[in-house]
C-alpha positions in Angstrom: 0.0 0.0 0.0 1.2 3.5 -1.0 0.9 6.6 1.2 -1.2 7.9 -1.5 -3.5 5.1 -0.8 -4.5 6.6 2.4 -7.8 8.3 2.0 -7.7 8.1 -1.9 -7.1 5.5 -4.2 -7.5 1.9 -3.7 -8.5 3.1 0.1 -12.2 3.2 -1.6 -11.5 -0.4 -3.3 -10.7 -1.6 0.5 -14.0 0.3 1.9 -16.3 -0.7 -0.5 -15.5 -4.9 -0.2 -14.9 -4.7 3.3 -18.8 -2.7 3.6 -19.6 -6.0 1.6 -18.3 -8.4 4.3 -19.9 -6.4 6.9 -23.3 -6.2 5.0 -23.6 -10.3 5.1 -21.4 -10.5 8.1 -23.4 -8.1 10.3 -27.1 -8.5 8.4 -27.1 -12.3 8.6 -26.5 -12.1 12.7 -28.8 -9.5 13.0 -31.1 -11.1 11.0 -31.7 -14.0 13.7 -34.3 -12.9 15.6 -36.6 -14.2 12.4 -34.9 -17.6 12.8 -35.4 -17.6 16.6 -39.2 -17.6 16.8 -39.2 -20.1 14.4 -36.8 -22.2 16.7 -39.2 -21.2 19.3 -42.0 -22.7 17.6 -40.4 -26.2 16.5 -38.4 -27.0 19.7 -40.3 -25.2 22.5 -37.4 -25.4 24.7 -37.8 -22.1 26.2 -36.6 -18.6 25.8 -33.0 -18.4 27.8 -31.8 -21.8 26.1 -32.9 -21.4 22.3 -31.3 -17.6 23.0 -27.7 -19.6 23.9 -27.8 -20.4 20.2 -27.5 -16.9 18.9 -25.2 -15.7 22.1 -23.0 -18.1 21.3 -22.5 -17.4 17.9 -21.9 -13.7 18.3 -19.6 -14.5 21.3 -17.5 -16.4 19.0 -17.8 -13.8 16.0 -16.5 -10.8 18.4 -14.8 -12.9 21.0 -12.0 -14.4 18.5 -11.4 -10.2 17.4 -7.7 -10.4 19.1 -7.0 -13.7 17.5 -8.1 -13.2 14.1 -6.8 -9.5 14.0 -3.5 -10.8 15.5 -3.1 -13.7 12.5 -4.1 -11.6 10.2 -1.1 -9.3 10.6 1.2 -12.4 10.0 -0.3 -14.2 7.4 -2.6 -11.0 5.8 -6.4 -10.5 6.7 -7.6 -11.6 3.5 -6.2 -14.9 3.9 -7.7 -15.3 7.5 -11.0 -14.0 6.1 -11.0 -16.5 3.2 -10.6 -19.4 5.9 -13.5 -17.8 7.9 -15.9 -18.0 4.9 -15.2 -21.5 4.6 -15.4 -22.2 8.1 -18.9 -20.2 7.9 -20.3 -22.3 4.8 -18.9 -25.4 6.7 -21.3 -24.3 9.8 -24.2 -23.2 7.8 -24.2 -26.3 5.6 -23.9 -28.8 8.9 -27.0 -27.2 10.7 -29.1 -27.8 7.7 -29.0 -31.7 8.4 -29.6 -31.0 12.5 -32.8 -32.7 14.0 -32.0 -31.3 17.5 -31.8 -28.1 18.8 -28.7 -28.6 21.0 -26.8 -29.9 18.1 -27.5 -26.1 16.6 -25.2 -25.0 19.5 -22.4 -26.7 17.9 -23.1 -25.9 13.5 -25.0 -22.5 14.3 -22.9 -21.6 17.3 -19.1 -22.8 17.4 -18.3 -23.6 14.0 -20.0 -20.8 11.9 -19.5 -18.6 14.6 -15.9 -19.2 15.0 -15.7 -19.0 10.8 -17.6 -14.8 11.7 -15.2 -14.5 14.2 -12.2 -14.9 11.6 -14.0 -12.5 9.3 -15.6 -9.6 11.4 -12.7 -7.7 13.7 -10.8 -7.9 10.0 -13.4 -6.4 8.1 -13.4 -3.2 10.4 -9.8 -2.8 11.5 -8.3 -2.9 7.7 -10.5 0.3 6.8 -8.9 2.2 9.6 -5.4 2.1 8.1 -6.4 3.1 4.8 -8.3 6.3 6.3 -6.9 9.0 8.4 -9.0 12.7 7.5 -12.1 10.5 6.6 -11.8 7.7 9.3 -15.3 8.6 11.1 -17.0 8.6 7.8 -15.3 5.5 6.5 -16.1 3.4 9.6 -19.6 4.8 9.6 -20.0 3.8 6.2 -19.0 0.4 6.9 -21.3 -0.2 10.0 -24.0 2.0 8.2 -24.1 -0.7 5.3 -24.7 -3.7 7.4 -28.2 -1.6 8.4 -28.8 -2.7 5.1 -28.1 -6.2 5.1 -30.5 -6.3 8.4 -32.6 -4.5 6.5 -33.3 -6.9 3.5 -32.1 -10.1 5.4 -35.3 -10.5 7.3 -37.3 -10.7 4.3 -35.4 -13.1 2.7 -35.0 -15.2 5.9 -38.7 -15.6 5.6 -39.3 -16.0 2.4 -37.1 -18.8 2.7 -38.4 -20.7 5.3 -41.9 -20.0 4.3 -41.0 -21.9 0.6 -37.9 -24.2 2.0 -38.6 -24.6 5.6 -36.1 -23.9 8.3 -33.5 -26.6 7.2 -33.6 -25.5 3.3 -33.1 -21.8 4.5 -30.0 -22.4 6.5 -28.4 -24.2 3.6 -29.4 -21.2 0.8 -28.1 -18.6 3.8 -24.8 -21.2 4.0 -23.9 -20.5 0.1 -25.2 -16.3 0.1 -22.6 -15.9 3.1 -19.7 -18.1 1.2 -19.9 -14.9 -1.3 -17.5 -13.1 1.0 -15.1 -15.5 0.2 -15.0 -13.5 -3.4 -15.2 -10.3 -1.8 -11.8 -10.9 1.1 -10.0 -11.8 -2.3 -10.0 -8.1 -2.9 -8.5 -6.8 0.2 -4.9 -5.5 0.0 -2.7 -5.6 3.4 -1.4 -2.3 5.1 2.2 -1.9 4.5 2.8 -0.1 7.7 2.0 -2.3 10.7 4.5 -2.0 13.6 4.9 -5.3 14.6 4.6 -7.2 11.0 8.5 -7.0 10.7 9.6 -7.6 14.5 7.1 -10.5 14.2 9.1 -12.3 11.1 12.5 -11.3 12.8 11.2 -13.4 15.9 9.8 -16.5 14.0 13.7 -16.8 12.4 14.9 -16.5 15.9 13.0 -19.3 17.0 14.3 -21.4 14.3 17.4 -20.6 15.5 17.3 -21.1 19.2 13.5 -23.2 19.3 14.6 -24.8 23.1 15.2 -20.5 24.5 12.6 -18.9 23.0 9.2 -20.6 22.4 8.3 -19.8 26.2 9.1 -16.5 25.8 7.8 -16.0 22.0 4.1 -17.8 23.1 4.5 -15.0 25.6 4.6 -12.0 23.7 1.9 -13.5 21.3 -0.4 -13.7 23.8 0.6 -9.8 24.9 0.4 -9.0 21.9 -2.9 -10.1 20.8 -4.6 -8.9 24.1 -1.9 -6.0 25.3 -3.1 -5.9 28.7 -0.7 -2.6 28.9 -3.6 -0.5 26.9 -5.7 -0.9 30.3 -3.7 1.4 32.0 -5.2 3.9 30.3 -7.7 4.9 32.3 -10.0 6.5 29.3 -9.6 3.7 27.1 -10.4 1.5 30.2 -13.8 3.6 30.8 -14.7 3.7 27.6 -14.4 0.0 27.4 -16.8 -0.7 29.9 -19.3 2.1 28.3 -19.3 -0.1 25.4 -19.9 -3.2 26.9 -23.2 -2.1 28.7 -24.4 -0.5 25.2 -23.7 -3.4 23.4 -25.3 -5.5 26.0 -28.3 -3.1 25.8 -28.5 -3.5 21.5 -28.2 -7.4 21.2 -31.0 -7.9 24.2 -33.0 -5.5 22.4 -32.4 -8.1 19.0 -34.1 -10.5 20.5 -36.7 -9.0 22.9 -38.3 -7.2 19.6 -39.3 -10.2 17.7 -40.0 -12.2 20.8 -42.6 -9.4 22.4 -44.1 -9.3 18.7 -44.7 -12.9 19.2 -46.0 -12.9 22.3 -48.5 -9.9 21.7 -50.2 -12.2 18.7 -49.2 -9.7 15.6 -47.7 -12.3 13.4 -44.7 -13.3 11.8 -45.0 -10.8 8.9 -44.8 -7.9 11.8 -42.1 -9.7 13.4 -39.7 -9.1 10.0 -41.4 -5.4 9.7 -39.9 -4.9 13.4 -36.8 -6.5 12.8 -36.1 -4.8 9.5 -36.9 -1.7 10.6 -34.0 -1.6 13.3 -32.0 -2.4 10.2 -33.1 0.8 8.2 -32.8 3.1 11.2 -29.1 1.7 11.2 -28.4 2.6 7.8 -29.1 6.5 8.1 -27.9 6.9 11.7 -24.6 5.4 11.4 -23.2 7.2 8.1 -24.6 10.4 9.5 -23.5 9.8 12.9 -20.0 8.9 11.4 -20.0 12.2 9.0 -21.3 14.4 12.4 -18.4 13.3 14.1 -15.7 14.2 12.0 -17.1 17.9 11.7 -15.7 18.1 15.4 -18.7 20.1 16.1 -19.3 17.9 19.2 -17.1 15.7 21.1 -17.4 11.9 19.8 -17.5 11.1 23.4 -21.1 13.2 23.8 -22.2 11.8 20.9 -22.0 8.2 22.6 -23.7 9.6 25.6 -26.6 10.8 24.0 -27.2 7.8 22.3 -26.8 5.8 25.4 -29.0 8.2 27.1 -31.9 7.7 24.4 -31.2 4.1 24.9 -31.6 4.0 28.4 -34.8 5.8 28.8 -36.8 4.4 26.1 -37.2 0.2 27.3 -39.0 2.2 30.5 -42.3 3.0 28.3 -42.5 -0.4 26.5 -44.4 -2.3 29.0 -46.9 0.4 28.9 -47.7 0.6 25.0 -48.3 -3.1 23.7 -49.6 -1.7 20.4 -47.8 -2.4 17.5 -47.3 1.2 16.1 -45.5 1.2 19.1 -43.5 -1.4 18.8 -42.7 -0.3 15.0 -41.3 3.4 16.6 -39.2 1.6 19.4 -37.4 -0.5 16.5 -36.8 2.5 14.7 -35.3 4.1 18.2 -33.3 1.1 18.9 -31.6 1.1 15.3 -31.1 4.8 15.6 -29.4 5.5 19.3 -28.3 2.0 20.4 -27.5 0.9 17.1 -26.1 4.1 15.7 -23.2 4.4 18.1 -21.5 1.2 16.3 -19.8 4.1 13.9 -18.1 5.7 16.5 -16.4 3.0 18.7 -13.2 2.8 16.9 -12.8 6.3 16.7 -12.9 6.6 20.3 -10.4 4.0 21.0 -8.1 5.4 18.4 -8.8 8.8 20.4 -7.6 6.9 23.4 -4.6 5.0 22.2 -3.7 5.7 18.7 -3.5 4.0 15.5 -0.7 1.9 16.2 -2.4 -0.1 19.2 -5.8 -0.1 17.0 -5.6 -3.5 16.4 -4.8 -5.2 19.7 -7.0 -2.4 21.0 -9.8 -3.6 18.6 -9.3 -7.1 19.8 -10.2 -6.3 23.6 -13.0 -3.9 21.9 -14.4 -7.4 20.6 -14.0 -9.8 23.4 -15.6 -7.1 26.1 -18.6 -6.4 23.3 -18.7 -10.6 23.0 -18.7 -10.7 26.4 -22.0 -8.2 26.4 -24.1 -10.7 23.5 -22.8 -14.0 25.1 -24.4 -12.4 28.8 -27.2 -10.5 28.0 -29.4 -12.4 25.5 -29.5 -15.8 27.7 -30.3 -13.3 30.6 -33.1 -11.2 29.0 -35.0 -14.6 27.7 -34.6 -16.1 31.1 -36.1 -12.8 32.6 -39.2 -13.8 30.7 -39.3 -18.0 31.5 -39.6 -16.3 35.0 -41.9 -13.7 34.8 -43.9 -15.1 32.4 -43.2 -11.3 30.7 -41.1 -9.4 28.4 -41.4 -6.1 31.1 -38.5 -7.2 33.2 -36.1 -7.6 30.0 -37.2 -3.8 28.8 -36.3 -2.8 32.2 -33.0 -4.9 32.2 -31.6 -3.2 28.7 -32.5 0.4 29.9 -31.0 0.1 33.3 -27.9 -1.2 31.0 -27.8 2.4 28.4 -28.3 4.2 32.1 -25.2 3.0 33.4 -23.1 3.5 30.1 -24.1 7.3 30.1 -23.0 7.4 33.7 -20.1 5.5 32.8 -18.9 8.4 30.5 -19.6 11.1 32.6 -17.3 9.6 35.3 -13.9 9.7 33.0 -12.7 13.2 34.5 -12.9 12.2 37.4 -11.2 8.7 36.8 -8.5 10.1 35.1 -7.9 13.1 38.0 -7.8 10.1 40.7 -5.7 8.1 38.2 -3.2 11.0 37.5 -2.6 11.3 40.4 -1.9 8.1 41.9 0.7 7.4 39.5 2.3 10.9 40.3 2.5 8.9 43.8 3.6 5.5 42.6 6.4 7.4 40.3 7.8 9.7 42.9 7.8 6.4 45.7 9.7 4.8 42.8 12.3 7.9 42.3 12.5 7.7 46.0 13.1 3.6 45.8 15.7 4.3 43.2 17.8 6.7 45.0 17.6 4.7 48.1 19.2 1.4 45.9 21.9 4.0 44.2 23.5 5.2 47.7 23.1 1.3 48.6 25.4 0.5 46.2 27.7 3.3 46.3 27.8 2.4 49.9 28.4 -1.0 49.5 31.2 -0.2 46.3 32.8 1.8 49.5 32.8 -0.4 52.2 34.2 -2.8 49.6 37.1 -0.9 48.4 38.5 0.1 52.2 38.0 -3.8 52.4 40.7 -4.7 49.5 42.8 -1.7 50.8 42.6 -3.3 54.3 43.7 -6.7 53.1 45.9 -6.1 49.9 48.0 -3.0 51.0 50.2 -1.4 48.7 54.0 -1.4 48.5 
């Protein structure tokens, strides 16, 4: 890649392919609430556990972020999204022939969710390194376009298993993902990662000395893909756990919609309508929340809040309106606050940390967001197996936004107590380091007088 290609060039080519990853990526898993009712209605096996289907898979597709972002600096990103896509069709393809529902935990769940999870953090952290003036815009664009995919996805879902039946559908959705196979073919590595060079210069030092080094190597793998360093950032560290909740809040929403559509009588053709409608919300909020931000007008940080804020206040009124206009005008809400913010999280880790700890930094982005899916979908349909009602899961994913907004507003203050405990810690450590120089010069003393004591000189 050129310097030239940043912001111009082939920098499109990159955005435009990768925006084509994350329309199937991101559409397809979005997309599941229409698959989940109907799982509902052929397994009956209750809310929480046919919700463990979905969680796991998006665990998987965000969790693996710091492996597959890590592998593809060694061995390029297109090549570890080409093995996803097969690892995806291989999933897709196996939970056709399924005649369980816990056998779907493995097909639906591990494999094609591990075969996202090679493909997802890729698809976002390339497009940062081609973009620098236009990296808001660019990411929103990318996030923006998978609004589409949930958008459409719905309605194909269920055209599908209205003519081919569940099992036919997941074999048709099995070869439509396998397209972005073609589309990772197109993807061109950065030429300026840090660590791509130190990395070969330690895999020939291994070779050289395997017995010395491949405790130590497996090491700084493991620190590199994770970093645990970047958590002593207290803003990165705040921001992570602001993230977290709103995810958590998003992906329960995913799955209370459709259910509490279900569960009010109104059908499986309102059930797509609400689902699809989150996804059309998505598409105009992100770009334009992406374009707002790089006009600086307001901080990226209070743009998060006041979608959190939206977020949080909005689940209160649901158990109040069980009307389906209302339900339509909360799905557009929930795809324009709590799904809108998408476009600015790697911005504000790149705020935090910088571009050249995006990508590890990315990673932990997608293991604490995996973490968020794979917690708060089981929980929000076990809230209703309880209660017998969807009230107590509304209640659940605003209480969630709530304490991401506070989050936010507490990073001043963090980073005033932070500051100055490590002003502490450094000047104990000055102190510590003086104290160990005059014990040696001391000791170098005491030693000295003791040769001149014992070896005079004639």
């Amino acid at each position: 890649m050129k310097n030239s290609d940043v912001d111009h060039g082939y920098a499109w080519v990159v955005l435009f392919f990768c925006s084509v990853n994350y329309f199937i990526i991101a559409g397809g898993v979005k997309s599941f609430g229409v698959l989940y009712t109907e799982l509902l209605d052929r397994y009956d096996d209750g809310a929480g556990n046919t919700a463990w289907i979905s969680s796991v898979n998006s665990f998987l597709m965000m969790g693996l972020g710091p492996i597959s972002n890590y592998l593809g600096e060694i061995y390029t990103y297109r090549f570890i999204m080409v093995i996803g896509s097969i690892v995806n069709l291989i999933g897709y393809t196996a939970s056709a022939f399924v005649t369980r529902m816990e056998f779907l935990y493995i097909t639906y769940g591990i494999i094609s969710g591990t075969g996202y999870g090679l493909m997802f953090a890729p698809s976002t952290t390339i497009v940062s390194f081609y973009f620098e003036k236009r990296r808001s815009l660019a990411n929103g664009i990318v996030v923006s376009v998978s609004g589409i995919g949930a958008f459409l996805f719905p309605y194909l879902i269920r055209l599908l298993v209205d003519t081919y039946g569940l099992n036919g559908t997941f074999l048709i959705m099995g070869g439509i993902y396998f397209h972005t196979c073609a589309a990772s073919l197109f993807l061109i590595q950065p030429a300026h990662f840090p660590y791509q060079k130190k990395s070969a210069e330690n895999h020939a030092i291994m070779k050289r000395k395997p017995d010395i080094n491949v405790c130590s190597s497996f090491r700084k793998i493991l620190m590199r893909m994770f970093k645990p360093s970047l958590f002593r950032n207290p803003k990165f560290t705040i921001y992570l756990m602001a993230m977290f909740l709103q995810v958590a809040n998003f992906a329960s929403n995913g799955l209370i919609l459709p259910a509490q559509t279900r569960a009010l009588g109104f059908g499986k053709e309102s059930i797509t309508v609400a689902v699809s409608l989150v996804g059309a919300s998505e598409i105009f909020a992100r770009a334009f929340l992406g374009w707002f931000a790089d006009l600086n007008i307001v901080k990226r940080v209070h743009l998060f809040m006041m979608c959190s804020f939206v977020s949080g206040l909005t689940p209160f009124c649901m158990p109040f309106l069980p009307y389906l206009p209302a339900i339509y005008t909360y799905a557009v809400i929930v795809g324009s606050f709590s799904g809108s913010f998408w476009s600015l999280m790697g911005v504000l880790i790149i705020d935090c940390i910088g571009i050249k700890n995006y990508s590890p930094a990315f990673g932990l982005m997608s293991l604490i967001n995996a973490t968020a899916f794979c917690i708060s979908q089981p929980f929000s349909g076990w809230l209703d197996d309880t209660t017998g009602s969807w009230s107590a899961s509304y209640y659940f994913t605003g209480v969630l936004s709530i304490l991401s907004f506070l989050s936010c507003l507490m990073v001043p203050l963090v980073e005033r107590i932070w500051c100055f405990n490590f002003k502490e810690h450094d000047n104990n450590l000055e102190n510590h380091e003086v104290e160990i120089e005059e014990s040696i010069c001391l000791y170098k003393e005491n030693h000295t007088i003791h040769d001149l004591t014992n070896n005079p000189v004639s």
